[in-house]
C-alpha positions as protocol buffer text, in pm:
chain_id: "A"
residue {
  index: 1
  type: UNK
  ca { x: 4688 y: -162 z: 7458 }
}
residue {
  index: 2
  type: UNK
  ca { x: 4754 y: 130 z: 7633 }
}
residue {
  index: 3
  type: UNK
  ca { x: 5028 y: 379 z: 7618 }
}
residue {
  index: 4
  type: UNK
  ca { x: 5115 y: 690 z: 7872 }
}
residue {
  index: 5
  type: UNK
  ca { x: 5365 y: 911 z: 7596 }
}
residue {
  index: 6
  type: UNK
  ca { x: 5585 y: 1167 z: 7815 }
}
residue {
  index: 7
  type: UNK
  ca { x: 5784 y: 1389 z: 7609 }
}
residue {
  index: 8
  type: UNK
  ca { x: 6114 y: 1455 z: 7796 }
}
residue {
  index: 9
  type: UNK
  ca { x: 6413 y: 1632 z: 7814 }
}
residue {
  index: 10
  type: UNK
  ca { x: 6587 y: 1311 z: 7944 }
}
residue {
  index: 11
  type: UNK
  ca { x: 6478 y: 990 z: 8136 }
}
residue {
  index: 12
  type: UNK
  ca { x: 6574 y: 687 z: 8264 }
}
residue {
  index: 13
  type: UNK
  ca { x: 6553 y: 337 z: 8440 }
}
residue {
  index: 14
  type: UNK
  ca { x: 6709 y: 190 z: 8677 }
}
residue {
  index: 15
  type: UNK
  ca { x: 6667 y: -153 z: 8909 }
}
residue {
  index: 16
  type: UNK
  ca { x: 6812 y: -221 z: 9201 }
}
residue {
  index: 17
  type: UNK
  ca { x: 7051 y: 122 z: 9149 }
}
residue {
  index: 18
  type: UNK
  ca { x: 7207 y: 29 z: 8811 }
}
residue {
  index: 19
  type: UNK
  ca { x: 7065 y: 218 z: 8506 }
}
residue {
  index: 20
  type: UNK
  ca { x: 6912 y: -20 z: 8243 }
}
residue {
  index: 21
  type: UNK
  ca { x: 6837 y: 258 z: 8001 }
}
residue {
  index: 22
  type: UNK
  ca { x: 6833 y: 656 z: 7935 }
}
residue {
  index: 23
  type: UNK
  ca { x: 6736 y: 877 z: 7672 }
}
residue {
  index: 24
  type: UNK
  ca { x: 6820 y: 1222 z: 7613 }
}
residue {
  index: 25
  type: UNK
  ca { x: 6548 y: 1441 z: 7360 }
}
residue {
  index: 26
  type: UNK
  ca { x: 6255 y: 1178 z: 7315 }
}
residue {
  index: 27
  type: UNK
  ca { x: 5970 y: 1005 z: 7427 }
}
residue {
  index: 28
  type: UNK
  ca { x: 5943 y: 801 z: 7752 }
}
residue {
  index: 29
  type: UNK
  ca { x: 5622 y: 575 z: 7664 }
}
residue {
  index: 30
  type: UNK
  ca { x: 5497 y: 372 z: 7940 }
}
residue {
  index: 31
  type: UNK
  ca { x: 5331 y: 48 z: 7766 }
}
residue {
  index: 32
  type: UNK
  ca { x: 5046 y: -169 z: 7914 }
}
residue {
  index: 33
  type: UNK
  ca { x: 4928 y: -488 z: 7694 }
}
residue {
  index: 34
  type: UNK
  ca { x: 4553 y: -623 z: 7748 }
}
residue {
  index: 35
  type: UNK
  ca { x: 4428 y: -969 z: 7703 }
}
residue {
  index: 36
  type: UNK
  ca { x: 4307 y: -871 z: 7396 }
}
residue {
  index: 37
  type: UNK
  ca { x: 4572 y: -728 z: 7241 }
}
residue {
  index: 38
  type: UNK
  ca { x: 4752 y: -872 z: 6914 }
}
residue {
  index: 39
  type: UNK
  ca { x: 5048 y: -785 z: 6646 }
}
residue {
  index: 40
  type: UNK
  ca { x: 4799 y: -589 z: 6487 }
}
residue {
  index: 41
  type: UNK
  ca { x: 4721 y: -387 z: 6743 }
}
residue {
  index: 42
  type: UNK
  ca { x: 5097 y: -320 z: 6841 }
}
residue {
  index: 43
  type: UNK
  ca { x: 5126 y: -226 z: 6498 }
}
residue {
  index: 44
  type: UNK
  ca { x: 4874 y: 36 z: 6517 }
}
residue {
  index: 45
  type: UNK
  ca { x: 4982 y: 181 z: 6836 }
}
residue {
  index: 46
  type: UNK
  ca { x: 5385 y: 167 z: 6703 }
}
residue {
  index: 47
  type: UNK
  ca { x: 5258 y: 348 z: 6364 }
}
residue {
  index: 48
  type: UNK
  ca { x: 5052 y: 624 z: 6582 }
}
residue {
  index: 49
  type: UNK
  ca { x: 5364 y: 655 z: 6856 }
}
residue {
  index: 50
  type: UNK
  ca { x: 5630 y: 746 z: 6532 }
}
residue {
  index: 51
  type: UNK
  ca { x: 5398 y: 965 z: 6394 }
}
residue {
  index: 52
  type: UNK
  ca { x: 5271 y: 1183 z: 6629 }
}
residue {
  index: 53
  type: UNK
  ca { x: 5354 y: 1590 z: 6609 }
}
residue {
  index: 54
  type: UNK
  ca { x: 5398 y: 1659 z: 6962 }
}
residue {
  index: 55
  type: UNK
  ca { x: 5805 y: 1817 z: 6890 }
}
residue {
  index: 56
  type: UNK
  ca { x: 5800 y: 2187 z: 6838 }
}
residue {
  index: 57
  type: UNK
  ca { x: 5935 y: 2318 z: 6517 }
}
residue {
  index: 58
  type: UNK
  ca { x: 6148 y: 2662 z: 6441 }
}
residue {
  index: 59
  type: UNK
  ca { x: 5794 y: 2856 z: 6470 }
}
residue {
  index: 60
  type: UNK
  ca { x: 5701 y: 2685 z: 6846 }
}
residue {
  index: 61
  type: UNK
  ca { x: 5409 y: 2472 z: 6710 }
}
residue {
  index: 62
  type: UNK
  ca { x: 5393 y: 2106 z: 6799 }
}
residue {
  index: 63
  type: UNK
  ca { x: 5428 y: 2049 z: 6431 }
}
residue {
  index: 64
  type: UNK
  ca { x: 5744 y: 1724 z: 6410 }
}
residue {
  index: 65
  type: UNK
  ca { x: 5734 y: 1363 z: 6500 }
}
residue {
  index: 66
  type: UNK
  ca { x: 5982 y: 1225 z: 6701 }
}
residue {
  index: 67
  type: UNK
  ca { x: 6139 y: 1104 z: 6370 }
}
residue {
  index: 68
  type: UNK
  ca { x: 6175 y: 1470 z: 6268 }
}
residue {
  index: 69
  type: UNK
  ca { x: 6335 y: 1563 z: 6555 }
}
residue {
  index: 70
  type: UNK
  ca { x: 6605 y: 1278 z: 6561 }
}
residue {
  index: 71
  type: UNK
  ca { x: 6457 y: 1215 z: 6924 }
}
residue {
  index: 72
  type: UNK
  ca { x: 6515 y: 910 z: 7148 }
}
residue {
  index: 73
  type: UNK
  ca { x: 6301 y: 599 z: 7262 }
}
residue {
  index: 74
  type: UNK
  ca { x: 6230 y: 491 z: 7584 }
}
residue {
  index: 75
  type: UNK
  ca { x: 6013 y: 179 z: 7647 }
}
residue {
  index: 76
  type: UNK
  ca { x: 5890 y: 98 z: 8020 }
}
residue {
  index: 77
  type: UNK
  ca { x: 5603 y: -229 z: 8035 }
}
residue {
  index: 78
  type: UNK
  ca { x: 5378 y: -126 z: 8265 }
}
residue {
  index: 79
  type: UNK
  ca { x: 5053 y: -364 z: 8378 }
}
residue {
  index: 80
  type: UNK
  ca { x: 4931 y: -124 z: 8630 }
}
residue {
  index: 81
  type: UNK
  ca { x: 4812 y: 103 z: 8299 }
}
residue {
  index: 82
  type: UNK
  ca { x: 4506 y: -176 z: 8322 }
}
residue {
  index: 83
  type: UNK
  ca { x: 4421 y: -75 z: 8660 }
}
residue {
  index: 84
  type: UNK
  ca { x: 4059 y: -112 z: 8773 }
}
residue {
  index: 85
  type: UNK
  ca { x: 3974 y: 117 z: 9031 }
}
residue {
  index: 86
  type: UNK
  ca { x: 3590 y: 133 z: 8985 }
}
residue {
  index: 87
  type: UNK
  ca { x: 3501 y: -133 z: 9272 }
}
residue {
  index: 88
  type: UNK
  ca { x: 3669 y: -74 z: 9657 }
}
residue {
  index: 89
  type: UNK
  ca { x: 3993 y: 101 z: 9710 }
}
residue {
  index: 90
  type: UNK
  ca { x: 4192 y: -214 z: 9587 }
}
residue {
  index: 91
  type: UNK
  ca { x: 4275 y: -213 z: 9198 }
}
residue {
  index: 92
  type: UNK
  ca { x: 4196 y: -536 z: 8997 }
}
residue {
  index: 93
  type: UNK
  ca { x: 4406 y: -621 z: 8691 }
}
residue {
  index: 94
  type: UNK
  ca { x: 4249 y: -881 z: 8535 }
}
residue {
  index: 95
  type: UNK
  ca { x: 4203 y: -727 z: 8193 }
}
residue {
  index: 96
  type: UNK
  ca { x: 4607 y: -672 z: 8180 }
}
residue {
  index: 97
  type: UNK
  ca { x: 4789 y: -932 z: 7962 }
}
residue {
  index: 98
  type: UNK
  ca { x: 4908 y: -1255 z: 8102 }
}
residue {
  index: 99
  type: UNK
  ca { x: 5269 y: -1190 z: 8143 }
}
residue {
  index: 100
  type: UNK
  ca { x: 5375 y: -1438 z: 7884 }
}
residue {
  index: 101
  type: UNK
  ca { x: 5139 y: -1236 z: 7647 }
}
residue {
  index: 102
  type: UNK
  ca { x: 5268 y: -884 z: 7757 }
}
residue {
  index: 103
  type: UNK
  ca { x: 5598 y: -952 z: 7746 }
}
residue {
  index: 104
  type: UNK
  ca { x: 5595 y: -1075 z: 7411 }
}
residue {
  index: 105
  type: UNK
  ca { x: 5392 y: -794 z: 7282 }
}
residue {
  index: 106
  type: UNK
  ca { x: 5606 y: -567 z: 7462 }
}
residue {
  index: 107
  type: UNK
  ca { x: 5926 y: -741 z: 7278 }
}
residue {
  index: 108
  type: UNK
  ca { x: 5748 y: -699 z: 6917 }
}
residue {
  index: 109
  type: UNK
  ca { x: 5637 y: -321 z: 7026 }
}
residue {
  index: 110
  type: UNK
  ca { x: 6009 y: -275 z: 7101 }
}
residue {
  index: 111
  type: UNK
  ca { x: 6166 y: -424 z: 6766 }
}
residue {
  index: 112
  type: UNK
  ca { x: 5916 y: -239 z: 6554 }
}
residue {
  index: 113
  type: UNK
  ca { x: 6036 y: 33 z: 6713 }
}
residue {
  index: 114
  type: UNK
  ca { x: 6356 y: 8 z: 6647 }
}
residue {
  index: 115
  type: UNK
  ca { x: 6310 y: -70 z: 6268 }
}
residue {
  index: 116
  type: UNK
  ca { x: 6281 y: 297 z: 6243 }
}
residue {
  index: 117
  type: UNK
  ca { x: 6473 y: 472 z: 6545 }
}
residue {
  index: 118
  type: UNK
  ca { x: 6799 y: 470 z: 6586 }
}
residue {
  index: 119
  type: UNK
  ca { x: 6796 y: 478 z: 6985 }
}
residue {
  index: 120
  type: UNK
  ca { x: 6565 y: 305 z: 7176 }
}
residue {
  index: 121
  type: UNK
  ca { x: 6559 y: 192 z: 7538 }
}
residue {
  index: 122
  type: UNK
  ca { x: 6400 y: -56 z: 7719 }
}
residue {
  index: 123
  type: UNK
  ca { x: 6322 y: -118 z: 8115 }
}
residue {
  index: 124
  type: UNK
  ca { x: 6331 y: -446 z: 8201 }
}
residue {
  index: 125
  type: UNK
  ca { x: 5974 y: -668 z: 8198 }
}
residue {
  index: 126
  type: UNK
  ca { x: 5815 y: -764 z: 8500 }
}
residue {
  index: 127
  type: UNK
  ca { x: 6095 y: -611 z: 8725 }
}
residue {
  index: 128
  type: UNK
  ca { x: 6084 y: -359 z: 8992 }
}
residue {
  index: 129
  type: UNK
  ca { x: 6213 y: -66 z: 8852 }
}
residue {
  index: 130
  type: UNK
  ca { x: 6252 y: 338 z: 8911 }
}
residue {
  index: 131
  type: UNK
  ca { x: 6157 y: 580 z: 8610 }
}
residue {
  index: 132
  type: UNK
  ca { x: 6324 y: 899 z: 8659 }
}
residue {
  index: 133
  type: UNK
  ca { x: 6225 y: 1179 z: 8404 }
}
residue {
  index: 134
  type: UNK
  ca { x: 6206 y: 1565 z: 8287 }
}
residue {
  index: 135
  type: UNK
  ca { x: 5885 y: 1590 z: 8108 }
}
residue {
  index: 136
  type: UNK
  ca { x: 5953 y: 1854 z: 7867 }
}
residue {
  index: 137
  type: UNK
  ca { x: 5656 y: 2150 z: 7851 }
}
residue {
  index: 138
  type: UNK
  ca { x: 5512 y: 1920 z: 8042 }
}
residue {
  index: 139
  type: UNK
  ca { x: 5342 y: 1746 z: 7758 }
}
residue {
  index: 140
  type: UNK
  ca { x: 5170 y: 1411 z: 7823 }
}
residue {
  index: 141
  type: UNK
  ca { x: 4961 y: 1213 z: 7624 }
}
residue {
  index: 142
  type: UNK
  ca { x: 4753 y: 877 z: 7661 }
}
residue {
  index: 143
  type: UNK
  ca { x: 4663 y: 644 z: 7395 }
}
residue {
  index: 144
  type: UNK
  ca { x: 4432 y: 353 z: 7456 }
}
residue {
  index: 145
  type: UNK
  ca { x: 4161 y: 161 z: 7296 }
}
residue {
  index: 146
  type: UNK
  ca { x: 3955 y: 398 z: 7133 }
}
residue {
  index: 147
  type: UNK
  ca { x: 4244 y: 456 z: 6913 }
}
């Protein structure tokens, strides 16, 4: 599993011109599922996601989870996070998840999620969408397997 983790001011998604989903204070976590991945792994990655400090308290320091800061959720799949760029100029994507795979990972990911935020967004899976965004600081941070 991989995750890109934006911290924004707002964000949202939209297909075809209609907005699917937008946050205001939160996250805006990008979400690509390998072949490998399981319910366990989600699990980790939904655990580490909820807990990280990366929200600045009263002093400035990146010292409060999104919890603490009564932030917003928003999930966007994204396959192309399992890009191989290592041979030619065309990326392979054969260790991404099978779609059936992803998007069922991507559904648990999302439902754990919301067990313990209040507002969380989703993108739509396997559709063509636009992610519009104000990373706030900027702050951006990637989680993937050696998690």
């Amino acid at each position: 599993m991989k995750l890109v983790i934006q911290r924004v001011s707002h964000a949202s998604v939209a297909i075809e011109g209609q907005t699917v989903g937008a946050i205001g204070k939160g996250l805006l976590v990008l979400i690509g599922v390998g072949q490998e991945d399981t319910r366990e792994t989600a699990d980790k990655y939904v655990r580490k996601l909820l807990n990280l400090r990366i929200f600045e308290d009263e002093a400035g320091k990146t010292n409060l989870s999104l919890r603490d800061v009564g932030g917003q959720l928003l999930l966007v799949s994204q396959f192309t996070l399992y890009a191989d760029c290592r041979k030619g100029n065309r990326p392979s994507f054969t260790q991404a998840g099978a779609p059936e795979h992803a998007k069922a990972l991507c559904e648990y990911f999302e439902e754990q999620c919301r067990r313990e935020v209040p507002s969380v967004q989703t993108g739509v899976f396997g559709a063509y969408m636009q992610v519009d965004l104000q990373n706030d600081g900027p702050f951006t941070i990637i989680l993937d397997e050696s998690l």
